[in-house]
N, C-alpha and C positions, 0 to 999 in steps of 0.2 A: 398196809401194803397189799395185801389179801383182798382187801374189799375193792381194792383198785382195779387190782388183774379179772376178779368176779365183772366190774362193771365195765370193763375193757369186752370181757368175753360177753357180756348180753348185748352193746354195742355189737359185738362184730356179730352174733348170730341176726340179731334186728335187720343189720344192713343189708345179710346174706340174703334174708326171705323176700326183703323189697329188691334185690337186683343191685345193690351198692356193691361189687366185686373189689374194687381199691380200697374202699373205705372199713370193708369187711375183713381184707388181708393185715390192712395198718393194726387195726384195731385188734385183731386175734394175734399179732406178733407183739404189739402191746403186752397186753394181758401175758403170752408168753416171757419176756423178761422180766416182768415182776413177779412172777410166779414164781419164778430160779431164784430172782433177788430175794424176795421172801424165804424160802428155802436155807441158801446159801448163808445170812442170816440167823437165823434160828440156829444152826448148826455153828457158827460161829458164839451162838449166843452161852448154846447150850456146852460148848465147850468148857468158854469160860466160867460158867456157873457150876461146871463139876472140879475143876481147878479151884475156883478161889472154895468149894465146901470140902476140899481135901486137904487144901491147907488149916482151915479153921481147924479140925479133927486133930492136927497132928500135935 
């Protein structure tokens, strides 16, 4: 998911230098929700991996 929002974001800087302003916006709002979703994720993840190692413990 990480490597996506990465290639989203060199897209959108690429398009920027050559004059792509539409394509440069798309592509950096791209990159920006999977960044969160990545994010949001993870934190969901790591939730439940501290949850299910507190129960094993008990």
């Amino acid at each position: 998911m990480l490597k996506m929002a990465l290639f989203f974001l060199v897209i959108s800087i690429i398009a920027g230098l050559f004059g792509f302003g539409g394509i440069s916006s798309a592509a950096a709002g791209m990159a920006k929700i999977l960044f969160f979703i990545a994010i949001v994720l993870f934190v969901v993840f790591l939730v439940v991996a501290l949850l299910a190692g507190r129960s094993l413990t008990q």
